[in-house]
C-alpha positions in Angstrom: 141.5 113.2 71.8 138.5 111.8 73.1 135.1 113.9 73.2 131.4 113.6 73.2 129.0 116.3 71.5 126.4 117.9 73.5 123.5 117.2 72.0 124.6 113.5 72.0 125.1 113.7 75.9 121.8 115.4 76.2 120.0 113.0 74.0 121.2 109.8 75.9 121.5 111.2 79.9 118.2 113.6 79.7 116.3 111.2 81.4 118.9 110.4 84.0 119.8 113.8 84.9 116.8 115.5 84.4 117.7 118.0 82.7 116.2 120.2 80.5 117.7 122.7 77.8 116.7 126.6 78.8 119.1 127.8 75.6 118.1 127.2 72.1 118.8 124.1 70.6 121.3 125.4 68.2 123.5 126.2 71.5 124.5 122.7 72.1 127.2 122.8 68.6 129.9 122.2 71.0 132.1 119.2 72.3 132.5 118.2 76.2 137.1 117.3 76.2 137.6 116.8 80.1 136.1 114.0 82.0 136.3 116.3 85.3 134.0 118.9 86.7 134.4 122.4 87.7 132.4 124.8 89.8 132.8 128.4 88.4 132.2 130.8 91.9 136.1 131.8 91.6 135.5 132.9 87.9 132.2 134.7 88.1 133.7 136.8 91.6 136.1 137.8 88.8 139.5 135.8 89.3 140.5 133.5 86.5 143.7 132.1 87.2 143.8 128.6 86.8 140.1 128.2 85.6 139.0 125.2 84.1 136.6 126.7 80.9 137.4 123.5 79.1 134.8 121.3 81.6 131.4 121.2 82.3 130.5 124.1 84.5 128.1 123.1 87.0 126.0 126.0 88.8 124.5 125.0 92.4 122.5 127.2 95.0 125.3 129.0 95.9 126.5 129.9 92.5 122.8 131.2 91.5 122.4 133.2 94.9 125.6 135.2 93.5 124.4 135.9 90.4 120.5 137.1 91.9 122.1 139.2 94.5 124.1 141.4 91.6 122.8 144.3 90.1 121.2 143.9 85.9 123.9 145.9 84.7 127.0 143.9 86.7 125.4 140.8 85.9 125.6 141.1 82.6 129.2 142.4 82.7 130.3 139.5 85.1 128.7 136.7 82.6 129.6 138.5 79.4 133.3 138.0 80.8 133.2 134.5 81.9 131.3 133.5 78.3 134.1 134.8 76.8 135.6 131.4 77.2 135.2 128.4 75.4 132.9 126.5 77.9 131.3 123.4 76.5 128.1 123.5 79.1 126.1 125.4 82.1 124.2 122.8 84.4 122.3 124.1 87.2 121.1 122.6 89.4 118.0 121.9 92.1 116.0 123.1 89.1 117.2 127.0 89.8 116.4 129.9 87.5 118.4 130.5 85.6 118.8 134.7 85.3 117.7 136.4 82.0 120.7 138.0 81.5 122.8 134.6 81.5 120.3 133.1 78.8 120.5 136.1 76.4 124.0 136.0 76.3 124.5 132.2 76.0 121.9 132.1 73.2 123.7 135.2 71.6 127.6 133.6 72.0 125.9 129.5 71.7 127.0 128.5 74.7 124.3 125.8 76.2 122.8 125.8 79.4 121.2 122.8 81.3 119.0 122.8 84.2 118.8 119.7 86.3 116.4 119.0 88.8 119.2 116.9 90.7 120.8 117.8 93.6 123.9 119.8 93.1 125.7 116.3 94.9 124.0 113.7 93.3 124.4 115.3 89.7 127.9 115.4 90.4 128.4 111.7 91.5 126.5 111.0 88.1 128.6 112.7 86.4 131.6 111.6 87.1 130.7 108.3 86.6 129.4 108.6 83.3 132.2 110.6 82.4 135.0 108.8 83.8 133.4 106.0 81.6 133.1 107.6 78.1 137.0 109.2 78.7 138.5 106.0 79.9 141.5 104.3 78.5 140.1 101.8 76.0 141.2 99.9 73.0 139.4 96.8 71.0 141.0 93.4 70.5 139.6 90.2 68.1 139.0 87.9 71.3 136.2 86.2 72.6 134.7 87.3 76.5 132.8 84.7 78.5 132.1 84.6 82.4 132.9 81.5 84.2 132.4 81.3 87.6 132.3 84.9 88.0 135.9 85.3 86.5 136.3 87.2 83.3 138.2 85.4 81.2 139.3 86.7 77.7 139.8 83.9 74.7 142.6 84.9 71.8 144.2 83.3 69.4 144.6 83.6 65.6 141.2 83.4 63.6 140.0 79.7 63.4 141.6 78.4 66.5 138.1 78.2 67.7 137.7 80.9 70.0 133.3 80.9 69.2 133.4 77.5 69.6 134.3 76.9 72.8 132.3 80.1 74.0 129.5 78.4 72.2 130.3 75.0 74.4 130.4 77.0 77.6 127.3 78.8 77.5 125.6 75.2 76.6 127.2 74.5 79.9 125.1 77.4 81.6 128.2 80.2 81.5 127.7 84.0 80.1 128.7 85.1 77.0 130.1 88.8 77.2 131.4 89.6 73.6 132.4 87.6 70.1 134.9 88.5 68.3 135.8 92.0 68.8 136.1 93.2 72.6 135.9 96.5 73.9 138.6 96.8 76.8 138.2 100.1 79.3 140.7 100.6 82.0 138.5 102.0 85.2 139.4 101.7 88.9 142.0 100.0 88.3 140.8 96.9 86.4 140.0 96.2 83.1 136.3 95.7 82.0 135.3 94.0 78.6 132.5 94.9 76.4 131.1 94.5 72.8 133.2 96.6 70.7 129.3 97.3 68.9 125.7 97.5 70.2 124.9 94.9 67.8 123.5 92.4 70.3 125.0 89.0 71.4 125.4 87.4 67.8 128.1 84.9 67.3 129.7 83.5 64.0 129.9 79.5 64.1 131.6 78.6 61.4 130.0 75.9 58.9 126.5 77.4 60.4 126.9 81.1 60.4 125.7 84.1 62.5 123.5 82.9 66.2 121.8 85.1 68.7 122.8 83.7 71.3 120.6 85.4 73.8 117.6 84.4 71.9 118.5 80.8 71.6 119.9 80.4 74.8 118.1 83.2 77.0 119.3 86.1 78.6 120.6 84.2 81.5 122.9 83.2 78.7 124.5 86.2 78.2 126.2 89.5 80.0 126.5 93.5 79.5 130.2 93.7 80.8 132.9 91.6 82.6 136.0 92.7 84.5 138.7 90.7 82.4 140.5 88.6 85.2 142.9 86.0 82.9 143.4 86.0 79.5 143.6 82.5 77.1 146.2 82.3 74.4 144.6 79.4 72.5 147.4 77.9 70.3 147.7 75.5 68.0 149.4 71.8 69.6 152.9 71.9 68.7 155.3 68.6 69.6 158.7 70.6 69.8 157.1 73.7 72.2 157.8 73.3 76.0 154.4 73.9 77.9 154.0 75.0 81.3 153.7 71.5 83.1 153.1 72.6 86.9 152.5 75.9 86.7 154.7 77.8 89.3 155.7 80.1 86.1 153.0 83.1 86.3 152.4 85.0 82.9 151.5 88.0 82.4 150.2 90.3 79.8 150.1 94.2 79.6 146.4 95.5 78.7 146.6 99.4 79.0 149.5 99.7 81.6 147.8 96.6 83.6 149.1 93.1 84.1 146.6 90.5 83.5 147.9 87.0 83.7 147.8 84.8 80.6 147.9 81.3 80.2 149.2 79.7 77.0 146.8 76.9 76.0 147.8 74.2 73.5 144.4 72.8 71.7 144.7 69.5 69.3 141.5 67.7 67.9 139.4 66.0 70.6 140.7 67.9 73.0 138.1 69.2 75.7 139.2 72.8 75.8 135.6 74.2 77.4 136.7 72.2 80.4 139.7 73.2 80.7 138.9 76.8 80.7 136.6 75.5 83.5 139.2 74.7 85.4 141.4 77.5 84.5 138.4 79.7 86.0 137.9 77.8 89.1 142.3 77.5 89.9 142.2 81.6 89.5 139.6 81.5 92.0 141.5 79.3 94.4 144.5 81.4 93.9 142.6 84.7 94.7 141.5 83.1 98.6 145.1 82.3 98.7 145.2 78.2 97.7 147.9 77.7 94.9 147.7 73.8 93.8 151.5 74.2 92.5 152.9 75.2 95.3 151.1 73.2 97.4 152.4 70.5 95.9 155.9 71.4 95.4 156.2 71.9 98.8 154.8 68.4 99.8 157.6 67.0 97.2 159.9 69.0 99.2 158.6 67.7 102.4 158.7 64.3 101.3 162.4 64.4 100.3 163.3 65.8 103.3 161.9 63.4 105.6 163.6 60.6 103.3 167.0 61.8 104.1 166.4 61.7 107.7 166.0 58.1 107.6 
């Protein structure tokens, strides 16, 4: 099961969310399970059914007016029973007080509290975001990710084929390079986005050479964060006996956590431009996507043509 800790999330989105830690620090020895929200107003009025402890619990205006209007001696009984639960944070938000009473007991029964000076909706929209990122389907393939033409497209193959190589050759063409060797895939919105697998930088192994940055040598024009992954490339070795696509009306596809991502099964020989190709590859899926399919196209002028030449 994915998680985060606490202190991690506050160490890395402090700055973003503003948010500053009114417990003591050794409050935050707890783990954040659920990518979704929850506002707690049902919970501290005293109903429980169906609460959602296991999320972050985030306390707006309304929230804090509740707990100010109660008496010392109900406060403290209505947030005793609601820490009770395993909660993995408090944020407030607006940069509200937080009441006395709520601190004690959280530092008492570790239960962190945050105080952002975000508004209760914008905090919210960051959050899910962020969230929605760190809990989203992922898993990491050995492939090579380079951007041409704005389309994502994934290189595999078996180690030596000469996946670098032709990323290499591209980005000496002016493309982006995304990822070598390992790449991070994340299933969000309904696509697939491809990352480095490690914040190591944009290094790439070139076999006979060794280990390149190629953001340094190139510039960082050269290079690229994350990509959506819109084909993928089997690069395979030339084989006389296999029987490769020849006009490409056959569409192939490839499941990448429960998505289809079409493939294309490229046969590469010595002296074989294969950077141009992929060129091409890029700039047909492009054509495709505003509707123009070359195969088709031409099949159906073959088919036009035969019909007009048994009219005659």
């Amino acid at each position: 099961m994915k998680k985060i800790e606490v202190k991690e999330f506050y160490r890395t989105k402090q700055k973003d969310f503003l948010l500053s830690l009114v417990t003591e620090p050794e409050t935050m020895e707890r783990s954040i399970v659920s990518q979704y929200l929850s506002r707690p107003g049902l919970a501290f009025a005293g109903y429980f059914d169906q609460f959602d402890y296991k999320r972050i619990q985030i306390l707006g205006e309304k929230e804090i007016s509740f707990l100010q209007s109660q008496k010392s001696e109900e406060l403290y009984r209505i947030t005793q029973e609601i820490f009770t639960y395993d909660i993995p944070c408090f944020i407030v938000t607006k940069g509200l007080s937080v009441p006395e009473q709520m601190i004690f007991l959280a530092n008492d029964l570790k239960i962190p509290i945050f105080v952002s000076r975000l508004t209760t909706e914008k905090l919210y929209d960051f959050l899910r975001k962020y969230l929605a990122d760190i809990f989203a389907p992922s898993k990491t393939i050995h492939g090579t990710l380079v951007d041409v033409f704005g389309v994502g497209v994934l290189l595999t193959g078996k180690s030596g084929i000469g996946k670098s190589e032709c990323a290499l050759d591209l980005v000496e063409r002016g493309r982006r390079l995304v990822t070598d060797d390992a790449v991070k895939m994340i299933a969000k919105d309904g696509k697939i986005f491809g990352k480095s697998a490690k914040n190591y930088g944009y290094f790439m192994e070139v076999r006979g050479i060794g280990l390149i940055d190629v953001a340094k040598m190139f510039g960082i024009h050269a290079v690229c964060q994350e990509k959506k992954i819109d084909v993928q490339i089997e690069l395979m070795q030339w084989k006389d006996n296999m029987d490769y696509e020849r006009i490409g009306l056959t569409e192939n596809h490839v499941n990448i956590l429960d998505m289809k991502i079409p493939i294309i099964y490229l046969p590469v020989s010595p002296g074989k431009n294969v950077s141009v190709i992929i060129e091409v590859v890029a700039m047909n899926y492009m054509l495709k996507s505003y509707g123009y399919d070359a195969a088709k196209e031409f099949t159906q002028k073959i088919q036009a043509d035969i019909i007009r030449k048994s009219k005659k």
